[in-house]
C-alpha positions as CSV (number, residue, x, y, z in Angstrom):
1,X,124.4,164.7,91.2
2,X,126.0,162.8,87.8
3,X,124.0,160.6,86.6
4,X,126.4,157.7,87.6
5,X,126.0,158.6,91.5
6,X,122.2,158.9,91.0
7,X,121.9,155.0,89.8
8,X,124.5,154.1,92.9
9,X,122.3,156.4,95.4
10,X,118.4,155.6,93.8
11,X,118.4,153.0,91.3
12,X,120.9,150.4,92.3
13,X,119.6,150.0,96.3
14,X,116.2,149.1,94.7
15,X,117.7,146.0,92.8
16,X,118.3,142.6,93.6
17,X,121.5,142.2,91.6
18,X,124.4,139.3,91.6
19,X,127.0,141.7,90.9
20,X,129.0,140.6,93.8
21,X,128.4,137.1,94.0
22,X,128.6,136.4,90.6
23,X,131.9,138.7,89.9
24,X,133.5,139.2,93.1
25,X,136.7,141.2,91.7
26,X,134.6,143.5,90.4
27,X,132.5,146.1,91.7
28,X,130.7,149.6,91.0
29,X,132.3,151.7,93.9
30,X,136.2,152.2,94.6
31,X,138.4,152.3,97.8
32,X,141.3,151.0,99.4
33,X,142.4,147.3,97.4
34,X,140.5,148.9,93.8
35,X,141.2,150.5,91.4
36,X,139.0,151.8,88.5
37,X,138.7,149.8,84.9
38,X,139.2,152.3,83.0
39,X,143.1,152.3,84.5
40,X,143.2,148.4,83.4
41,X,144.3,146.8,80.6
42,X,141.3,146.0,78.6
43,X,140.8,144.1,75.2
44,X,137.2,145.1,73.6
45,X,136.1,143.2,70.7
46,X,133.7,145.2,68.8
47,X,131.2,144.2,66.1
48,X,127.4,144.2,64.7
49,X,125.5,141.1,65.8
50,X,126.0,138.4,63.7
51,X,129.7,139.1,63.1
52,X,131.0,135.9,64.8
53,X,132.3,138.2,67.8
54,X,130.4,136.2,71.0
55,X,131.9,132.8,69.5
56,X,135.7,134.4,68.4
57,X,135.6,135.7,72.1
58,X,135.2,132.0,73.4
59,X,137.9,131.0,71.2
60,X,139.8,133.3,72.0
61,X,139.7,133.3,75.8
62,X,140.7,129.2,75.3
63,X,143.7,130.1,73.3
64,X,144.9,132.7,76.0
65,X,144.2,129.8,78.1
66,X,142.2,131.8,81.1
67,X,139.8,133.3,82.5
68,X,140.0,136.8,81.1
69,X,136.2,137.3,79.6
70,X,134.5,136.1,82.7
71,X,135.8,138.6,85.5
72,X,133.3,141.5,84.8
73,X,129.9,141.6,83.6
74,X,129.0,141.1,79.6
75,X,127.2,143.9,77.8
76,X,123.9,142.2,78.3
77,X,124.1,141.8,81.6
78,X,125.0,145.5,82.4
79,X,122.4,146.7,79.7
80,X,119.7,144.6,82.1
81,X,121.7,145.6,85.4
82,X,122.7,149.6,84.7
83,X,121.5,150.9,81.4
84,X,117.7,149.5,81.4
85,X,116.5,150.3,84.7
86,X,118.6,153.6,85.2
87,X,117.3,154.8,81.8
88,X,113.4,153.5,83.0
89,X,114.2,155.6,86.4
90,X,115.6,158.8,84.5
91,X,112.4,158.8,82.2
92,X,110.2,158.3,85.3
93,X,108.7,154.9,84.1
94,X,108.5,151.5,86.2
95,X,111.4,149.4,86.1
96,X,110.8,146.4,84.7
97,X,112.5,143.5,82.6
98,X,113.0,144.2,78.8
99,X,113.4,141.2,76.6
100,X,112.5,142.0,72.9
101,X,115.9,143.6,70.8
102,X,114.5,146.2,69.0
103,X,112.8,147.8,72.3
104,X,116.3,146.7,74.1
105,X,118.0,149.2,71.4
106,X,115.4,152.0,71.6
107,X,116.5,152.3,74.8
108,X,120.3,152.0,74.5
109,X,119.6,155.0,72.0
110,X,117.8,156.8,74.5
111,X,120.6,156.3,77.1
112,X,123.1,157.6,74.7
113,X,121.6,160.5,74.4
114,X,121.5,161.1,78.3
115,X,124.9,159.8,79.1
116,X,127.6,160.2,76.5
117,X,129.3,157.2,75.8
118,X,126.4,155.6,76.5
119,X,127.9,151.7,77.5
120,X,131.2,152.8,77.0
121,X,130.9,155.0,80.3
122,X,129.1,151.9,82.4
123,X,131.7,150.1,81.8
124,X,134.0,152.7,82.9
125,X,132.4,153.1,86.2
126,X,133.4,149.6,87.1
127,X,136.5,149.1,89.7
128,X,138.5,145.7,90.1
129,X,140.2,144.5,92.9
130,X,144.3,145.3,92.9
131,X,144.8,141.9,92.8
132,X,143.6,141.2,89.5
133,X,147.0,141.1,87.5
134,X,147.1,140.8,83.3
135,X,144.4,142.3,80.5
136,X,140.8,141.1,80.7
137,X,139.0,140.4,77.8
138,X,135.5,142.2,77.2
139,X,132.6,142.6,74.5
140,X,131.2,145.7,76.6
141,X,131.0,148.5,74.2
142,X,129.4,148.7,70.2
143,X,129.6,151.5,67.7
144,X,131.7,154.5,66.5
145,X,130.1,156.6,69.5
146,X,131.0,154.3,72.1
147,X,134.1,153.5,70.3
148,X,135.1,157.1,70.4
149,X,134.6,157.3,73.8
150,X,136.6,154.4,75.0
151,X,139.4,155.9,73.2
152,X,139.7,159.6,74.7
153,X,138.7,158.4,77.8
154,X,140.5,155.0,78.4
155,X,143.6,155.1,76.6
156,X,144.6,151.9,78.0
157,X,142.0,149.8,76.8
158,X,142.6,148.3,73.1
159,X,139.9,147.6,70.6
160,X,139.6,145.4,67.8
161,X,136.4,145.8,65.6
162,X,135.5,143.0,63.6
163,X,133.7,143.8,60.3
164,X,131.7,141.3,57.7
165,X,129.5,142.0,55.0
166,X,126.2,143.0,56.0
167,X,124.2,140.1,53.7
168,X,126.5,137.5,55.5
169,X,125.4,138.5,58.9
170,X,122.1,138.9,58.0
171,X,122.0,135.1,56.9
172,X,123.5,134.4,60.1
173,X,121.6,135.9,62.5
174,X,118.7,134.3,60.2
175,X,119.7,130.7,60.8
176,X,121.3,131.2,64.4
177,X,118.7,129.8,67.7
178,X,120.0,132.1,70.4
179,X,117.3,133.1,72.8
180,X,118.4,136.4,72.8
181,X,117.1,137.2,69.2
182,X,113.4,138.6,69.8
183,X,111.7,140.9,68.4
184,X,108.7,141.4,65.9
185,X,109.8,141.2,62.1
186,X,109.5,143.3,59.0
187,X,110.5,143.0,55.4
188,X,112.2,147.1,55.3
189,X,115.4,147.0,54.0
190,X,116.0,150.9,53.8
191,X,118.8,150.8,56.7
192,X,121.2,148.7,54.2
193,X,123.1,150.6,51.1
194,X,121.0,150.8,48.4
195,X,123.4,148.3,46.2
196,X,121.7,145.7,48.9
197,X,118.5,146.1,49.2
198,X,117.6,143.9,45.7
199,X,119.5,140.9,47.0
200,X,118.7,141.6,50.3
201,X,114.9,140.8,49.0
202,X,115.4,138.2,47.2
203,X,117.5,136.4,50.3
204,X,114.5,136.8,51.9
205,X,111.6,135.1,49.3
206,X,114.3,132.5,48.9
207,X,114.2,131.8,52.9
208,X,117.8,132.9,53.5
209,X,117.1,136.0,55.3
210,X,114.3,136.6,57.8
211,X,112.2,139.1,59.0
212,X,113.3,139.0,62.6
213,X,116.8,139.4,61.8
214,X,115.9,142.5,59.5
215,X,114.5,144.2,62.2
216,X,117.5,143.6,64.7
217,X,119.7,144.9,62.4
218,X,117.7,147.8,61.4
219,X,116.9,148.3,65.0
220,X,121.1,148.2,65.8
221,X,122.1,150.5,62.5
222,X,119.8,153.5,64.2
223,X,122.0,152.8,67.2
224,X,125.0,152.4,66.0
225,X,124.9,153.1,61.9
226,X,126.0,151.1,59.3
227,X,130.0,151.4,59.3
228,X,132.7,150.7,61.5
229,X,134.4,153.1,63.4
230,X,136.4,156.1,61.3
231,X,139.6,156.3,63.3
232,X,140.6,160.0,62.2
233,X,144.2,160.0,63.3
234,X,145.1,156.7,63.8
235,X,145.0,155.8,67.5
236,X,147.6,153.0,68.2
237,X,144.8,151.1,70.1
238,X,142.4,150.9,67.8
239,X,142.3,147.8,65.2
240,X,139.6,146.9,62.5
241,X,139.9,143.4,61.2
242,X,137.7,141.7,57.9
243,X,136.5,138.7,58.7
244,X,134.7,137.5,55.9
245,X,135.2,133.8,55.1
246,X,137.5,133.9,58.3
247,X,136.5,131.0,60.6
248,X,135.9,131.5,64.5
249,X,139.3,130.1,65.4
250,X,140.8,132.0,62.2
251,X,139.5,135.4,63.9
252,X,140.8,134.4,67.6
253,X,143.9,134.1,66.1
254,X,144.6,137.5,64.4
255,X,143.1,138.8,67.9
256,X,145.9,137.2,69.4
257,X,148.1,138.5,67.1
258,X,147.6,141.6,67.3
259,X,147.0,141.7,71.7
260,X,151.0,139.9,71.8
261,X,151.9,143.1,69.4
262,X,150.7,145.4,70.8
C-alpha cells in the first residue's frame, strides 16, 4: 500500500476535516468530472518565511482579479490536514494538534524523509473538478527538495521563488504579530553564513532581531537550507526573483509579469 492510499484508507476516515465544504472543487480522490493537479496549471510562489510571499500572494490574486489562491487548501492547512497526523500515524504516535514552528518543521523533516517530495507530493495527490478552467495560484510547496520534485513530476506547474537577504527577513519576522509564529527562542546563529552571525548579534542586543524568529528560521534552514533552489539546466518553469527593497505590490507585479510570459 503507498503511503498516499494508507492516509486515504487509515488516517483520513479518523478525521473530522472541512476539505469538502470548505473547497468543494477540490478533493483527495479522482473519477469521472476530475482530474488530478498535478495535470493543472499551477503558479507556486516559493520563499523562506518572512520573504513577503503570504502578502505578495494577496496582491497578487487582487491584480489577477480572482479567485485563484483560494480554490485548494494552503500549505498550513494540508501540513495540519495530511502531513501532521499521517506522519503521527506512520510513527505510531497519537494524533494530535501541533502548534509550535519549530516542532511543526521537525516533523515536515521527518515526513520528507518518508515520502519524497515531502509537501510537494500532498499537493500532487489533490484532484479538481473539470470545470475549474484557468491557473490557480498556490504557496503549497518550500525548498530545493520540494522544488525539485514539483519540477520532474509536474511539468505544468510554474514556480517563482522569491529570495531576500536573510538579516531582512529576520527583522521581519521579528516585528510581524501573526499567530502562527510560536515557538521557544534562542540566541544560536550557527544556521546563517558566517559573514552574518556578528550583525546578526548585534540586531539582536539592539532589539531588531528576536529570539523567536531565530529559532524559526533555524528551525526552517534544517528543512529546507539556506539557499534557493540550484536550477541545474534551466527548466523553463522555474523563476527566482530578488526582492529586496521591492514592495508587496512591486513583487505581485513581476509575478504577473512573468505568469502573462510564460
Amino acid at each position: 500500500m503507498s503511503v498516499r492510499d494508507y492516509y486515504l484508507h487509515t488516517v483520513y476516515p479518523t478525521l473530522s476535516l472541512p476539505l469538502a465544504e470548505k473547497y468543494p472543487l477540490a478533493r483527495l480522490t479522482g473519477g469521472t468530472g476530475w482530474h488530478s493537479l498535478s495535470e493543472h496549471r499551477l503558479i507556486l510562489l516559493v520563499a523562506l518565511t518572512g520573504t513577503g510571499k503570504s502578502t505578495a500572494l494577496e496582491r497578487l490574486r487582487r491584480r489577477l482579479g480572482h479567485g485563484r489562491a483560494d480554490v485548494i487548501p494552503s500549505r498550513r492547512e494540508l501540513t495540519d490536514w495530511i502531513l501532521i497526523p499521517l506522519a503521527q500515524a506512520l510513527a505510531d504516535e497519537e494524533a494530535e494538534a501541533v502548534t509550535d514552528r519549530v516542532e511543526r518543521f521537525a516533523i515536515t523533516r521527518r515526513f520528507a524523509r518518508l515520502v519524497e517530495g515531502g509537501m510537494a507530493a500532498i499537493l500532487s495527490w489533490l484532484y479538481l473538478a473539470d470545470d475549474m478552467p484557468g491557473p490557480l495560484l498556490s504557496d503549497g510547496i518550500r525548498g530545493p527538495n520540494e522544488v525539485g520534485y514539483a519540477l520532474r513530476r509536474c511539468p505544468r506547474w510554474q514556480i517563482i521563488e522569491l529570495t531576500l537577504h536573510p538579516l531582512t527577513r529576520l527583522r521581519r519576522l521579528s516585528g510581524r504579530d501573526d499567530r502562527f509564529d510560536r515557538a521557544e527562542g534562542t540566541a544560536d546563529v550557527s544556521f546563517l553564513p558566517r559573514t552574518m552571525r556578528a550583525k546578526a548579534r548585534a540586531l539582536m542586543r539592539n532589539g531588531e532581531i528576536s529570539q523567536r524568529a531565530l529559532s524559526i528560521c533555524r528551525a526552517e534552514a534544517a528543512n529546507y537550507g539556506p539557499q534557493p533552489f540550484v536550477a541545474e539546466d534551466g527548466p523553463a518553469n522555474y523563476h527566482r526573483l530578488a526582492v529586496d527593497g521591492c514592495s508587496p505590490e512591486a513583487v505581485a507585479v513581476a509575478v504577473s509579469d512573468l505568469i502573462t510570459r510564460h
